[in-house]
C-alpha positions as CSV (number, residue, x, y, z in Angstrom):
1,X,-12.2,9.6,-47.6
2,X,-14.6,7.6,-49.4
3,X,-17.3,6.2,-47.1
4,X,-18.7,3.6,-49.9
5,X,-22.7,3.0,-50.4
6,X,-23.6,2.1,-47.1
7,X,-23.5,4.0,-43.9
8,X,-20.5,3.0,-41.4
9,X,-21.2,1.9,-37.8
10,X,-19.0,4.7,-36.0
11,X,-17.1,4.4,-32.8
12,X,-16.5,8.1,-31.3
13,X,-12.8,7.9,-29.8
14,X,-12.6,10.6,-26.7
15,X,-9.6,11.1,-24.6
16,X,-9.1,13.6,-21.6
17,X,-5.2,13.5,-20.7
18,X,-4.4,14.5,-17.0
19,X,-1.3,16.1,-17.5
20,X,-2.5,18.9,-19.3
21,X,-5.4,21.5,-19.1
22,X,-5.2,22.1,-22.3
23,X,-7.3,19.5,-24.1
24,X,-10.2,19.7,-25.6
25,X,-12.8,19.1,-23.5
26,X,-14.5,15.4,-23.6
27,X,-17.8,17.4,-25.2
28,X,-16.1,19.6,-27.2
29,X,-14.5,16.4,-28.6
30,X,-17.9,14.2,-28.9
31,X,-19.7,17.3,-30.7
32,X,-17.1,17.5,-33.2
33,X,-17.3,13.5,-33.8
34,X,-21.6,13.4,-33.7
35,X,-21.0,16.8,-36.1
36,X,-19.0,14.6,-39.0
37,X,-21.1,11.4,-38.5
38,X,-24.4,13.5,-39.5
39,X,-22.8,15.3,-42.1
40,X,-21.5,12.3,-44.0
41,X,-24.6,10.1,-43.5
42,X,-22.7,7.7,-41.0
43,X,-24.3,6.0,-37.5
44,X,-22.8,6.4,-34.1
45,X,-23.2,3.0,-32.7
46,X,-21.0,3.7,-29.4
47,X,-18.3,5.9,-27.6
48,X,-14.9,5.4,-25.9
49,X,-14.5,7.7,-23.4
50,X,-11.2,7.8,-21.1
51,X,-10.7,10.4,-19.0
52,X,-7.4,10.9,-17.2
53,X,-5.7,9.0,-19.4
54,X,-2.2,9.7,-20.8
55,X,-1.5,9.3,-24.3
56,X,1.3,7.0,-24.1
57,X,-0.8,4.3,-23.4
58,X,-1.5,1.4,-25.9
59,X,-4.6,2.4,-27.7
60,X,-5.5,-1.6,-26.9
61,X,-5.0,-1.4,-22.7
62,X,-7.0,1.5,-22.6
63,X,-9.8,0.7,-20.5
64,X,-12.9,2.2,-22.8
65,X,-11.1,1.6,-26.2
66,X,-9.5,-1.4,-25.2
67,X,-12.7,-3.6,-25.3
68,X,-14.1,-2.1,-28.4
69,X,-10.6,-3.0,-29.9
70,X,-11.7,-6.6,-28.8
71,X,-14.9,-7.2,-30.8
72,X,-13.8,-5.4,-34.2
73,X,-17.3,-6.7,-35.8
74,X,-19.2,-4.3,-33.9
75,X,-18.2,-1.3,-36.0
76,X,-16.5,-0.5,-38.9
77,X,-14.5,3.1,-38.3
78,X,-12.5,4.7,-35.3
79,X,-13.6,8.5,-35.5
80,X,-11.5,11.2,-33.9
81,X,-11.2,14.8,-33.2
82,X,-7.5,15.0,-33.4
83,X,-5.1,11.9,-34.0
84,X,-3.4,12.1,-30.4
85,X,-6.9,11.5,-29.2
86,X,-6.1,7.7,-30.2
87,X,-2.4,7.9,-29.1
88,X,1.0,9.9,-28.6
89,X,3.2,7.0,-29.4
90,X,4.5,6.7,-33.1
91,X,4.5,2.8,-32.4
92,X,1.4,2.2,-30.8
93,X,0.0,4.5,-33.6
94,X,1.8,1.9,-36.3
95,X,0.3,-0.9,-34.5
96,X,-3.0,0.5,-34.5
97,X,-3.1,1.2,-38.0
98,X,-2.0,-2.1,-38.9
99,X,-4.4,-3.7,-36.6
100,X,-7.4,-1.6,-38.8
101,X,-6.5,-2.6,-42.0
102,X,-6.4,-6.4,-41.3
103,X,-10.0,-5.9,-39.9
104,X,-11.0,-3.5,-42.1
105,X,-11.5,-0.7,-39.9
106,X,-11.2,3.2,-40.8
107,X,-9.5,5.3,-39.1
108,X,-10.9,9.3,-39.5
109,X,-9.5,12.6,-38.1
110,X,-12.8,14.7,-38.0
111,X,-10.1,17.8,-37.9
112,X,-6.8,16.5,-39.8
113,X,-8.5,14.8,-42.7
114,X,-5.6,11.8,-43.7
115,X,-6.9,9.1,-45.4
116,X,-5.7,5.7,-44.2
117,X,-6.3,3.8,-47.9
118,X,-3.4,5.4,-49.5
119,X,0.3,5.6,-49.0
120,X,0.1,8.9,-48.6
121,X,-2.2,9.1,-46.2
122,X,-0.3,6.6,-44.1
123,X,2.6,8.4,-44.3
124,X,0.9,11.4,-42.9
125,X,-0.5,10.1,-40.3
126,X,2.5,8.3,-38.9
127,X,4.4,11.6,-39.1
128,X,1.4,13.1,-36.9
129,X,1.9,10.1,-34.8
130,X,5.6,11.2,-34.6
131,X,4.9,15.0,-33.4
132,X,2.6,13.7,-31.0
133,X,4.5,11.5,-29.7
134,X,7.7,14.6,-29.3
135,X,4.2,16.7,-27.9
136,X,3.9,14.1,-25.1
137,X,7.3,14.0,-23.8
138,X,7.5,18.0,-23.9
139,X,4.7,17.8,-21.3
140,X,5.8,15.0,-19.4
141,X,9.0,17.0,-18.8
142,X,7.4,20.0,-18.6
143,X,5.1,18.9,-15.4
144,X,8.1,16.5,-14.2
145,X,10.3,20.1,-13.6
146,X,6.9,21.9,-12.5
147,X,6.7,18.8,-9.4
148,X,10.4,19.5,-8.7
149,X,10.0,22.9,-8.2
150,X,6.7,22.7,-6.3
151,X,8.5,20.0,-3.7
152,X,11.4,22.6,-3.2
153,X,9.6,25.5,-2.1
154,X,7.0,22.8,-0.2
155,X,4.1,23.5,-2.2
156,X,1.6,20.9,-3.0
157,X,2.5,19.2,-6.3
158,X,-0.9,18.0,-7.2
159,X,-0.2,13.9,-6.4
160,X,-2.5,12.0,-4.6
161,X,-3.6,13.3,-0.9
162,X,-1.5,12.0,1.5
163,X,-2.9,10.1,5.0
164,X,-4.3,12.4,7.2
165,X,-4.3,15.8,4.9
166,X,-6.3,17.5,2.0
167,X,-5.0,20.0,-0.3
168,X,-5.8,23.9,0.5
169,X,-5.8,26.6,-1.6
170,X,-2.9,29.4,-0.7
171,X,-3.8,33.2,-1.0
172,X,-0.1,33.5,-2.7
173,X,-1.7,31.0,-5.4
174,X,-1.3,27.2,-5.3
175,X,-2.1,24.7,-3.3
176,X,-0.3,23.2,0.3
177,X,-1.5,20.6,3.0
178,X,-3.7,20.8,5.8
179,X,-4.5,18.0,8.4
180,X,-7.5,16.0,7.1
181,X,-9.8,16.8,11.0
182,X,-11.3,13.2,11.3
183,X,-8.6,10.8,9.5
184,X,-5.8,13.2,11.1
185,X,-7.6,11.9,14.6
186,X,-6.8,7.9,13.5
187,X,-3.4,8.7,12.3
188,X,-2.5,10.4,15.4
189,X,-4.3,6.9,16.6
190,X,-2.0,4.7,14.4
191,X,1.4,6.2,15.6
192,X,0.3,5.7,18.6
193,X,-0.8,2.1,18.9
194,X,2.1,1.2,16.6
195,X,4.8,2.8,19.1
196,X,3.1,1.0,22.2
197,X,3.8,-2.1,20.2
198,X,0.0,-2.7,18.6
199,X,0.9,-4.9,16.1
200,X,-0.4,-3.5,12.1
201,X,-2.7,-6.4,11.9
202,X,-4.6,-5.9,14.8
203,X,-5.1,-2.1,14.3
204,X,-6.3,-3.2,10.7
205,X,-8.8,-5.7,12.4
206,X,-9.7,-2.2,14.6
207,X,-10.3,-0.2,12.0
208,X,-12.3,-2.5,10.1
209,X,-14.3,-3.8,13.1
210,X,-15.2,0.2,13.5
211,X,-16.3,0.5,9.6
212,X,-13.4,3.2,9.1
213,X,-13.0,3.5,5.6
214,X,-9.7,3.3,4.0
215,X,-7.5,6.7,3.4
216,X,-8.3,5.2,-0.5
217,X,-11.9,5.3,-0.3
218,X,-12.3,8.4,1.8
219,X,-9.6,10.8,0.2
220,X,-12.3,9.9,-3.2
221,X,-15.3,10.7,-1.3
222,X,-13.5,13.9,0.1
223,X,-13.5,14.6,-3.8
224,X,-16.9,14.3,-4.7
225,X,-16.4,11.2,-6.5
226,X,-19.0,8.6,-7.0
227,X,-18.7,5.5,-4.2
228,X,-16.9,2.3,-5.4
229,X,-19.2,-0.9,-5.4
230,X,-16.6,-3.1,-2.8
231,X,-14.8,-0.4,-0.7
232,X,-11.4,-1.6,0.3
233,X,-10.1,-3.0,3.7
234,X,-7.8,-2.0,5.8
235,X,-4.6,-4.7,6.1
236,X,-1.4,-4.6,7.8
237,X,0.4,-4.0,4.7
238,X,-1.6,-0.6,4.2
239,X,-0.7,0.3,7.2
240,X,2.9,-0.6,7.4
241,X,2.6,1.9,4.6
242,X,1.6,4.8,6.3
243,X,3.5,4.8,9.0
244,X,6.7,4.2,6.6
245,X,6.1,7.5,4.5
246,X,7.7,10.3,6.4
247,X,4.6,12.7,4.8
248,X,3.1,11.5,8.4
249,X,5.3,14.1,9.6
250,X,5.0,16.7,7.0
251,X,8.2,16.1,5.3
252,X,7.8,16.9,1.5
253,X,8.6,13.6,-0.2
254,X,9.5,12.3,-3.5
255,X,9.7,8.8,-5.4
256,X,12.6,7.3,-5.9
257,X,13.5,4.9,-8.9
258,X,15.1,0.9,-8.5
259,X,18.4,0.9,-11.1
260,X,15.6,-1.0,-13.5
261,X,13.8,1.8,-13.8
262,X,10.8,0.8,-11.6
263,X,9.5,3.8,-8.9
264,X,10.0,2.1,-5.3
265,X,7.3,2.1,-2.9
266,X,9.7,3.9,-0.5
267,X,9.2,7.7,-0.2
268,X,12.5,10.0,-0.3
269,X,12.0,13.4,1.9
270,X,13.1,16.1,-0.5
271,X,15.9,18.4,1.0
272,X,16.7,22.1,-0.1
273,X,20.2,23.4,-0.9
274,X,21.2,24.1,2.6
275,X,20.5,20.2,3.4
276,X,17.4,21.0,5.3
277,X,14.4,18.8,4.9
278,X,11.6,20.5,2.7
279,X,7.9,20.5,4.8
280,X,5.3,19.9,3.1
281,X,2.8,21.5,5.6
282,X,3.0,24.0,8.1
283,X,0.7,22.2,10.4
284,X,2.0,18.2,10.5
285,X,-0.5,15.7,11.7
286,X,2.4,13.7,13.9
287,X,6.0,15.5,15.0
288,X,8.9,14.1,13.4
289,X,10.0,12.7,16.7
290,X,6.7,10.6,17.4
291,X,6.5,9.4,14.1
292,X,10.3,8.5,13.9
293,X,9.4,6.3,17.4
294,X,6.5,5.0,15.6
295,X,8.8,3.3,12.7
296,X,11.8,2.6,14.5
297,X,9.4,0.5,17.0
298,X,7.7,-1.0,13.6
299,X,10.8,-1.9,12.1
300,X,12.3,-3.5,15.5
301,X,9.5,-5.8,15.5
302,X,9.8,-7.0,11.5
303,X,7.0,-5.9,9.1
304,X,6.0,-9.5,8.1
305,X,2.3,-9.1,7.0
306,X,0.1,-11.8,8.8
307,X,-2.2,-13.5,7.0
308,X,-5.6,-13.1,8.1
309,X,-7.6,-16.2,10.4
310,X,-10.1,-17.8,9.0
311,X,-13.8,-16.0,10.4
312,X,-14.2,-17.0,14.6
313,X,-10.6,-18.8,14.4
314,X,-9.0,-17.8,17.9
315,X,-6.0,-20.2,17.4
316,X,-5.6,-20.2,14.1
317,X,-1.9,-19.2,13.5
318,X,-1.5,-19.6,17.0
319,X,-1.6,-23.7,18.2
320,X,1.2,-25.6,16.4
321,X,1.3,-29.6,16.4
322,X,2.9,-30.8,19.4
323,X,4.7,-33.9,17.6
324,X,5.8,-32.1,14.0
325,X,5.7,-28.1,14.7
326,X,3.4,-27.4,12.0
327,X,0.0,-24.9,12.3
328,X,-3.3,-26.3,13.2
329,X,-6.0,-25.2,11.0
330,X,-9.6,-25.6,11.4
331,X,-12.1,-27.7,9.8
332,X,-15.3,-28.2,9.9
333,X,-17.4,-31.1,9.4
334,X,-21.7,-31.8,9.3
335,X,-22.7,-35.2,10.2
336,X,-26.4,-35.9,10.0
337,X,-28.2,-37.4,13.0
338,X,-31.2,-38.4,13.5
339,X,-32.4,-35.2,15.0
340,X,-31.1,-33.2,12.4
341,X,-27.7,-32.2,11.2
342,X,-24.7,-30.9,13.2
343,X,-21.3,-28.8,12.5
344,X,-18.5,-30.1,14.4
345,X,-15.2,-28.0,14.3
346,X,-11.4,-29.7,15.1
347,X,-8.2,-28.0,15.0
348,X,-6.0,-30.4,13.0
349,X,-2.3,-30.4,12.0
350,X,-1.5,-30.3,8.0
351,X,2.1,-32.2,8.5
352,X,0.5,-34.9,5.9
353,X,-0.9,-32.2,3.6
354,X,1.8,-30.5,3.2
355,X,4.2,-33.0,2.9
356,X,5.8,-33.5,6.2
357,X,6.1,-36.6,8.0
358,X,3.8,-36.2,11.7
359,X,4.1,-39.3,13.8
360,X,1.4,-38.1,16.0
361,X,-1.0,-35.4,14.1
362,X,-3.0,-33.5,16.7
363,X,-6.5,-33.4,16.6
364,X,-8.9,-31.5,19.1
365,X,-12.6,-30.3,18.9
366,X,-12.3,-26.1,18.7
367,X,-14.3,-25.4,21.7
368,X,-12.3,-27.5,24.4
369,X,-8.8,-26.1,22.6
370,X,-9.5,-22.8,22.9
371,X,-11.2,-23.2,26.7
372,X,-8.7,-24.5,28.3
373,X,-5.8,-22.0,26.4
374,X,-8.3,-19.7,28.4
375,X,-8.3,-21.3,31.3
376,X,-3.8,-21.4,31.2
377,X,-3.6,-18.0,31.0
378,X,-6.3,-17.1,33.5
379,X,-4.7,-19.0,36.1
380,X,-1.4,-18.7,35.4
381,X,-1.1,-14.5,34.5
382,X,-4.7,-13.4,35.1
383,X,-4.2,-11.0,38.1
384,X,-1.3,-9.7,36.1
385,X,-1.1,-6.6,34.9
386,X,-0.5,-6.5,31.0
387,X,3.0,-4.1,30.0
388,X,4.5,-2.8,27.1
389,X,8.4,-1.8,26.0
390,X,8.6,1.8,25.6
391,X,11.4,2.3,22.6
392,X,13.3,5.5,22.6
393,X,15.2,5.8,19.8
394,X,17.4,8.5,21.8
395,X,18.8,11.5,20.0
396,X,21.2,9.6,16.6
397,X,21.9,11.9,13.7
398,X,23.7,8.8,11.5
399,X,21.6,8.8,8.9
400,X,21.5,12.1,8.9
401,X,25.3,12.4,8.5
402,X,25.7,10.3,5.7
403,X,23.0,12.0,3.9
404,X,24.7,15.1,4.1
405,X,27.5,13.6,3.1
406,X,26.2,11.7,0.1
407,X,25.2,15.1,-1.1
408,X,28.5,16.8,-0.5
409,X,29.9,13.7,-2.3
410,X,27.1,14.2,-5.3
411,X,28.4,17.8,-5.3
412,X,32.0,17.4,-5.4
413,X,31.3,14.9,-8.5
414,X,29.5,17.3,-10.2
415,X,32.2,19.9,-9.8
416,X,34.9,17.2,-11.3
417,X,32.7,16.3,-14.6
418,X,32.4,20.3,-15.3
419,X,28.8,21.1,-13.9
420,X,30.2,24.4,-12.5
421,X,32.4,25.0,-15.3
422,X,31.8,28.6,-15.8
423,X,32.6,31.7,-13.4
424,X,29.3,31.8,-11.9
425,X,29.1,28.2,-11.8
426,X,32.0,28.4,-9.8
427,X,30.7,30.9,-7.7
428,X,27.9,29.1,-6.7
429,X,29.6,25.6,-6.0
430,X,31.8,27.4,-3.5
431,X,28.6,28.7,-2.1
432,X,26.6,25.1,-1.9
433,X,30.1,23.4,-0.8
434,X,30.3,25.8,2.5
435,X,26.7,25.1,2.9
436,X,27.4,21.0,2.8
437,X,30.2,21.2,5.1
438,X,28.5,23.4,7.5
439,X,25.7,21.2,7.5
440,X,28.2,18.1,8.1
441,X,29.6,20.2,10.7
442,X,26.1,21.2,12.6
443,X,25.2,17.5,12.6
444,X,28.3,16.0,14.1
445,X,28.3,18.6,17.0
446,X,24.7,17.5,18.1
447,X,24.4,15.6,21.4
448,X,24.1,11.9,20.9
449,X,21.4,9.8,23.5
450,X,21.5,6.5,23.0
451,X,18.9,4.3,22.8
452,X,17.1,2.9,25.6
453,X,14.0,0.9,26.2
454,X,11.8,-0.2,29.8
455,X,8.6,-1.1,30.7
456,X,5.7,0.9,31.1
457,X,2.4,-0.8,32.9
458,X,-1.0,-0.6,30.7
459,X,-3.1,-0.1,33.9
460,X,-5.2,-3.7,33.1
461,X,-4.7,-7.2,34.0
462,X,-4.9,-10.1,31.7
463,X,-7.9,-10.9,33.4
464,X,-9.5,-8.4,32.3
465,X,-8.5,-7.8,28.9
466,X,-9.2,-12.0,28.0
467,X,-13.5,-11.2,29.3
468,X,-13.0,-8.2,27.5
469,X,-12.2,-9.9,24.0
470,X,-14.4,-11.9,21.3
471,X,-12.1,-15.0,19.7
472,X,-10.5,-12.8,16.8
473,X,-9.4,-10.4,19.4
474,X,-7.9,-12.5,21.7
475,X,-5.9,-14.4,18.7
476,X,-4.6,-10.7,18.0
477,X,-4.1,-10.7,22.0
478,X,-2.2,-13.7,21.8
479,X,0.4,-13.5,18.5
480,X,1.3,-9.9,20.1
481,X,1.8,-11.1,23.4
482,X,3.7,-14.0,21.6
483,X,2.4,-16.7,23.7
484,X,2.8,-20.2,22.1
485,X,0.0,-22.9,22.4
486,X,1.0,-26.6,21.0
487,X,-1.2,-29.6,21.0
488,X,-0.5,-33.2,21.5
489,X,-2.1,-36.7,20.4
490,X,-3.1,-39.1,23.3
491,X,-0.4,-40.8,24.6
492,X,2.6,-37.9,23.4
493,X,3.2,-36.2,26.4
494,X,4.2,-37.0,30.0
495,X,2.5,-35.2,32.8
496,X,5.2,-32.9,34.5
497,X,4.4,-34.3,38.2
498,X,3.0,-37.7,37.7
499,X,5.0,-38.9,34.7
500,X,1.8,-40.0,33.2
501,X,1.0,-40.3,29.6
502,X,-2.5,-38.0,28.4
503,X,-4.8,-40.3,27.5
504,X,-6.8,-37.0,25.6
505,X,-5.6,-34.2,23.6
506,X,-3.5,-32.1,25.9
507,X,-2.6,-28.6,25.1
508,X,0.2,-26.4,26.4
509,X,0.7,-22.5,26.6
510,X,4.0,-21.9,27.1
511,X,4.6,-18.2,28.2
512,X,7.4,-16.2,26.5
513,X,10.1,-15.5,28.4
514,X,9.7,-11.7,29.4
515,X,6.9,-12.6,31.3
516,X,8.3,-15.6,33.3
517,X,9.3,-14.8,36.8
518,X,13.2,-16.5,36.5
519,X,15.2,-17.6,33.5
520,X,14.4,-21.0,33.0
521,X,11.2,-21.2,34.4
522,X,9.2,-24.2,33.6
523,X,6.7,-24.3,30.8
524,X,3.2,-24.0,31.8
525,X,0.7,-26.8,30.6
526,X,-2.8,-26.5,31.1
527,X,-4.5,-28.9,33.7
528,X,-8.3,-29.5,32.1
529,X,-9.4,-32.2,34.4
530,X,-7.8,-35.6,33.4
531,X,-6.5,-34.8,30.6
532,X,-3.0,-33.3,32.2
533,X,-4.0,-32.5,35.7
């Protein structure tokens, strides 16, 4: 290739792929690269280096090359040690190419030696491009059947470590799952607090309150890898996740794809050819009954993810406008004096802001709101001691009936399109049919135990879980309990004994019905003085 008079600025293009060990090495690559630049009198002015990532990405989303891609002035050649270094994709190749020549840009193969400025040297290329690009998909298929295989004998398939476990080394060779000691301990915790009805945002508020770090963050530092700069928070959505994924219960999993394509967040568990579920350890972190409790009790309650209260906002979420139903938010407000300045905090209903007609928007300073919803459920349940539904989901095999089912169903298909075709293939779908109906057979003799649910006492009053509590607990404390707090204007709301109007503010906590004595019972108002008496 003809370099010209003056020396080119060089950017050396290094990429590790990881799913393959058989790449050159990220130094092996850069020696190669510094090698050519001295020996044709040329400058290395920078280097894109992407480790673990795949070829088929776009050379211009890649996150080291993609920048330098960008600013096109900074340099004037891409240098590589082997075209698929730049990309496996004929097309993003093309685009590439195209890309360089309408900024001027070379592209050089230290090792493969096409040059770019003639047709033939396009041609080439593009035809390297193309046996990449066949290259990639070999090895994508290649570690897609290697996963599949792993799954069904329940060895570890290399992904991501699951909540709770860390990969282990087996003296057959491979790898399988272990419980994780410390984070095995809080998901052990999680099943728990979910089944005795803890809602997910509150034990995300726990764990982050403690200064547990995520299963993200920790599983990296398990790795050796360097500490991110913001470590992530725990939220209820994360751990609505957990407790979904049946690998809580060491059940080998597997994704599952939407009929667009896209991989669902949902894991499937992975079942051999006897229609047994695959484990994925020998040692599971949670039984399959507890953690089966765990997400029925989950799903019973809706998986809604709450949004998150403003810092020290008890009621936030909680108090509702007594004359147009919508949230109170709070606000705050500095008015200078002539001592100084001071904050002043309301609760105040949006109905305006949002759109909504409110006759009578509430309005009440923060401290006396969340006092007196204090002082209602003092008096009214304080001695009382708090309970909790126990679910159990009894002994139901549905789902797993139609399961086995659907894959004596999937089997019987593939007999009618000619899968088993052959003597041997005949052989063996008489073997796996047997198999399915004996498994449809085993299921539909097991006992059934239907569901049931009663009430089990926590062993502490509500007394003493309120003085227990700072303000963002006792909001947790009081969306779980589902009490319900509204707050009326002056002059809204007639007191229940005199008939009188409030001449303040007044707020009500009306207690849900489980925790009423009758049916019907009246609602509880708060008496703060004068305000409602």
């Amino acid at each position: 290739m003809a370099l010209g008079k003056h020396p080119l600025r060089v950017v050396g293009v290094l990429r590790l792929s990881n799913e393959t060990d058989e790449s050159t090495s990220i130094e092996r690559q850069r020696a190669l690269v510094k090698n050519w630049a001295q020996a044709t009198g040329n400058v290395m002015v920078g280097w894109s280096e992407d480790v673990d990532v795949s070829g088929g990405i776009r050379p211009f989303a890649r996150p080291e090359l993609g920048p330098w891609l960008a600013t096109p002035e900074r340099f004037d050649a891409l240098v590589v040690w082997k075209l698929d270094r730049l990309t496996r994709r004929a097309a993003h190749f093309v685009e590439l190419r195209d890309w360089a020549e309408e900024h001027g840009i070379a592209i050089v193969s230290v090792t493969e030696g096409f040059d770019l400025s003639t047709a033939m040297g396009k041609m080439f290329a593009t035809i390297i491009a193309a046996f990449a690009e066949g290259e990639l998909e070999t090895i994508r298929e290649r570690t897609r059947g290697s996963h599949a295989r792993l799954r069904q004998i329940g060895r570890y398939a290399g992904a991501p470590w699951p909540m709770g476990y860390r990969a282990v080394d087996l003296p057959t060779g491979g790898k399988t799952l272990v419980p994780e000691p410390e984070y095995a301990e809080i998901l052990r915790g999680i099943i728990r607090d979910v089944t005795e009805g803890v809602s997910t945002a509150e034990i995300a508020r726990r764990l982050n309150a403690a200064g547990v770090l995520t299963w993200g963050d920790k599983r990296a530092e398990l790795r050796g890898a360097e500490p991110a700069e913001t470590r992530q928070r725990w939220t209820a959505d994360v751990v609505q996740q957990i407790v979904r994924n049946p690998v809580c219960a060491g059940y080998r999993t597997e994704k599952t794809k939407a009929e667009d394509g896209r991989f669902l967040r949902a894991a499937k568990i992975v079942y051999d050819e006897d229609g047994n579920p695959v484990m994925a350890t020998t040692t599971p972190v949670v039984t399959p009954s507890e953690w089966m409790k765990a997400r029925t009790a989950m799903m019973a309650r809706g998986t809604t993810v709450e949004r998150a209260a403003r810092a020290e906002s008890m009621l936030q979420g909680v108090a509702k406008c007594g004359s147009c139903g919508t949230n109170l938010y709070q606000h705050r407000q500095t008015k200078k004096l002539k001592s100084g300045t001071r904050e002043y905090c309301y609760y105040r209903c949006q109905g305006e802001r949002k759109g909504h007609d409110c006759a009578s928007p509430a309005n009440i300073d923060v401290d006396s709101a969340e006092r007196e919803v204090g002082a209602a459920l003092l008096f009214i349940l304080g001695q009382s001691e708090i309970t909790r539904l126990d679910h159990d989901p009894g002994e139901d095999y549905s789902a797993e009936i139609m399961e086995a089912r659907r894959r004596l169903d999937e089997l019987e298909d593939d007999y009618l399109v000619g899968k088993y075709d052959s003597p041997e293939g005949k052989r063996r779908y008489e073997r796996l049919h047997a198999r399915a109906c004996d498994q449809v057979d085993r299921l539909l003799a097991l006992p059934v135990r239907r569901a049931s649910t009663r009430t089990v006492g926590s062993g502490e009053t509500y007394g003493q879980r309120w003085e227990r509590c700072d303000r963002l607990e006792r909001r947790a404390f009081l969306l779980e309990q589902e009490f319900a707090v509204t707050v009326h204007a002056p002059g809204t709301l007639e007191h229940p004994v005199t008939g009188e109007l409030n001449t303040a503010p007044a707020v009500v906590l009306e207690v849900p019905e489980r925790l009423r004595g009758t049916p019907g019972a009246p609602v509880f108002t708060v008496p703060p003085g004068t305000r409602l008496g």
